[in-house]
N, C-alpha and C positions, 0 to 999 in steps of 0.2 A: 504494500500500500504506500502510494507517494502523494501528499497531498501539498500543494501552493501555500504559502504564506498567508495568502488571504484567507482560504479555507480552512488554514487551523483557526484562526483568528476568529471566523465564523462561530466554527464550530465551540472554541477555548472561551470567549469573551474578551480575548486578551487583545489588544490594538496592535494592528500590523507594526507602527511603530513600536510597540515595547517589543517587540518579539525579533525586533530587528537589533533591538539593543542587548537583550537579549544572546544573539548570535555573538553582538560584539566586545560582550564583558566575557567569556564563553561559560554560559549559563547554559544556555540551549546554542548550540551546532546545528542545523538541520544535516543527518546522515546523505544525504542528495543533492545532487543539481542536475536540472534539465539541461538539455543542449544549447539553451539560449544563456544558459547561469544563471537562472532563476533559484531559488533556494528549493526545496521538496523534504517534505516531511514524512519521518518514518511511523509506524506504530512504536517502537521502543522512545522513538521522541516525544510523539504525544503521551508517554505513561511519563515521561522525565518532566515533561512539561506538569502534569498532574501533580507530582510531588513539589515543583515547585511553587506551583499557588498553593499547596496545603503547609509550605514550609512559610511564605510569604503571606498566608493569614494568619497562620501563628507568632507573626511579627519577630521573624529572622530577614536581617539584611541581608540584602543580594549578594552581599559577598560569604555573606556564612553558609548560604546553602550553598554558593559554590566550592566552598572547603566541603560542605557534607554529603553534596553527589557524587562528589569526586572521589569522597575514600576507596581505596580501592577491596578494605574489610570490609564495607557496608554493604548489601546484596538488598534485590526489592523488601523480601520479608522484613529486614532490618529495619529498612523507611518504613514501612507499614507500621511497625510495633512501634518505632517510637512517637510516629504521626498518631497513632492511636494515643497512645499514653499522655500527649501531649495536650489532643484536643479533648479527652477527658477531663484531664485536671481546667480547663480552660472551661470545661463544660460547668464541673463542681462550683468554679468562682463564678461565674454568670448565673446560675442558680442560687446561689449564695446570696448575690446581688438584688437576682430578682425577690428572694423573697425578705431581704431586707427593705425594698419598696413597697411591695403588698404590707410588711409589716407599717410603714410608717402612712402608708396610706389609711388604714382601717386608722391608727391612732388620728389622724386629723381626722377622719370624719366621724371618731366618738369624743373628738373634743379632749382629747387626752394632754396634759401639757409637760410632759416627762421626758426626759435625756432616754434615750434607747435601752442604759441599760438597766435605768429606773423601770421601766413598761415591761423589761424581762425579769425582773426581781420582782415586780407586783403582780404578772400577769401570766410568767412564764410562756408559752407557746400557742395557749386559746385565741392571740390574736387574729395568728394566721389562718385558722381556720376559716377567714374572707367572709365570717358571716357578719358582720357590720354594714358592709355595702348592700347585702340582700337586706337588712333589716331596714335600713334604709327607703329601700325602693319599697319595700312595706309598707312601713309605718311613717315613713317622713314627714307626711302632711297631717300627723297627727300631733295633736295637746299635748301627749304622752312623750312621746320624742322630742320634743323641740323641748318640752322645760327639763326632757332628759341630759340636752346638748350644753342648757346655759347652765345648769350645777355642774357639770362636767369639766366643762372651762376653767372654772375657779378651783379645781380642788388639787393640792399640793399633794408633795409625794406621801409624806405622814399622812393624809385623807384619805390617801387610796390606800395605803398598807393597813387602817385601820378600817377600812371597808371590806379588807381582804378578810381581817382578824375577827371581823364578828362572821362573817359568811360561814369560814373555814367551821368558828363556834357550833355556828346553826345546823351546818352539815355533818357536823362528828358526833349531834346528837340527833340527829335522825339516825344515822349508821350505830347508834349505840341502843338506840327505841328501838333499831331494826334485829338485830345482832341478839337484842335480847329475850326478843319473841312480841314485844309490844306491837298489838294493832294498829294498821294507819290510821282507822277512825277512832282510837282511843285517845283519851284526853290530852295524854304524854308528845303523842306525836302531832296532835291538831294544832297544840301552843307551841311546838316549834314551827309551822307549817303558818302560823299566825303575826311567829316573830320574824319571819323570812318576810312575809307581805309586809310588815312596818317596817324593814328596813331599807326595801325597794323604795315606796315610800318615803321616807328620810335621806333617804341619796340620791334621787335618782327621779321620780315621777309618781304624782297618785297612782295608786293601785288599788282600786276595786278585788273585792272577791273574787268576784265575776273575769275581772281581768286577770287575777293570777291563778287562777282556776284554767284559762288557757294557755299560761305561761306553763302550770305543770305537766299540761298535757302535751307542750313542745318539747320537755324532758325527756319523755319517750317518744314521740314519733319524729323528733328529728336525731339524725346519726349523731351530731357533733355534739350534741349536749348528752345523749345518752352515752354515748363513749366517756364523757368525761366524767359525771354521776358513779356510771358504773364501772368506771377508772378506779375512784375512789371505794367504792364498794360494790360487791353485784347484787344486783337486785335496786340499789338504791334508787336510779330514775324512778322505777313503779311505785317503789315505797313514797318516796316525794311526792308522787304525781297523788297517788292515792291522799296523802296525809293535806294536801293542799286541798283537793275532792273534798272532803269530807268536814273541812273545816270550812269552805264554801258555803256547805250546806248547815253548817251549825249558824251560821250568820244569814242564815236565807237566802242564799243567793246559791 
């Protein structure tokens, strides 16, 4: 197979002028010339060519891949593994990246006002979860949300560590009401189920019965909170969800 300068270029993306430059740092040779002295490209050139754009988005100068085509140790597999291994790890940082942007995304749109590694020490990893933006697209044009957003703004790291500290409370004693055979409609479990709505409440937005009555049932039928409920204990989403139920209904609603 011999193809023209122009037709790698077609084909490569690469501009006839770099590939002519190309020729003249000796990066790429084309193995050929037509009878006029046209240049002509081989198949082993276009794969040499390939490694050089994979070495050239990996951000090696033009002159280092020409040290590193050239070894005469190096064999295709060799490029291959270390092109592999390369754009892995370049893979891991980009992901890394991204999900340090999702993370500070969700933080500005719950109004959070904390250094990154404040929000990882109060919040540890439920950021990423992305469910903020869907909550969002929810609830946004609601009462609920929007006086959720303006206490949100105001509250310093100590606010949120001790909003962390009473939650963590509420929650270790439902896993202890649970653990110990206490029913969710039982007294035990209604009043912590009672002190979780007043503290939503108190931090965050009125909460109706009614309203946190569907908040427990988003415990369990949504994956990311019942993973983390039942993170903490198993069984616990339905325990909550129940124990929130039933005190709903102690309060008529």
């Amino acid at each position: 197979m011999s193809l023209s300068v122009g037709q790698v270029a077609g084909i490569s993306g690469v501009t006839v002028r770099t590939l002519h430059h190309y020729d003249e740092v000796g990066l790429l040779s084309p193995g050929g010339r037509s009878l006029a002295g046209y240049r002509l490209y081989s198949e082993e050139d276009l794969e040499r060519l390939e490694r050089i754009l994979y070495y050239k988005e990996l951000g090696f100068p033009l002159e280092g891949i020409v040290t590193i085509l050239n070894d005469p140790a190096a064999g295709t597999a060799d490029h291959l593994r270390r092109q592999h291994k390369l754009l892995t790890r370049r893979i891991g940082r980009l992901q890394a990246m991204v999900s340090s942007l999702e993370y500070e995304m969700e933080a500005q749109l719950m109004g959070i006002s904390l250094t990154p590694e404040e929000r990882t020490e109060v919040f540890g990893d439920f950021l990423d979860a992305g469910y903020t933006e869907e909550a969002e697209e929810r609830w946004g044009s609601t009462d609920a949300w929007k006086q959720s957003q303006r206490k949100a703004t105001s509250y310093s790291k100590q606010d949120w560590l001790a909003i962390k500290k009473q939650s963590e409370g509420i929650e270790q004693g439902m896993v202890e009401a649970m653990q110990s055979g206490l029913p969710a409609d039982g007294t035990p479990a209604m009043d912590l189920a009672e002190e979780h709505r007043a503290s939503i409440t108190r931090w965050f937005y009125d909460c109706s019965h009614e309203m946190h009555r569907s908040l427990g049932s988003m415990y369990v039928d949504d994956p990311r909170f019942k993973a983390r409920y039942d993170g903490i204990a198993p069984g616990l989403a339905e325990y909550a969800r129940d124990a929130i139920a039933a005190n709903a209904a102690r309060h008529g609603q």
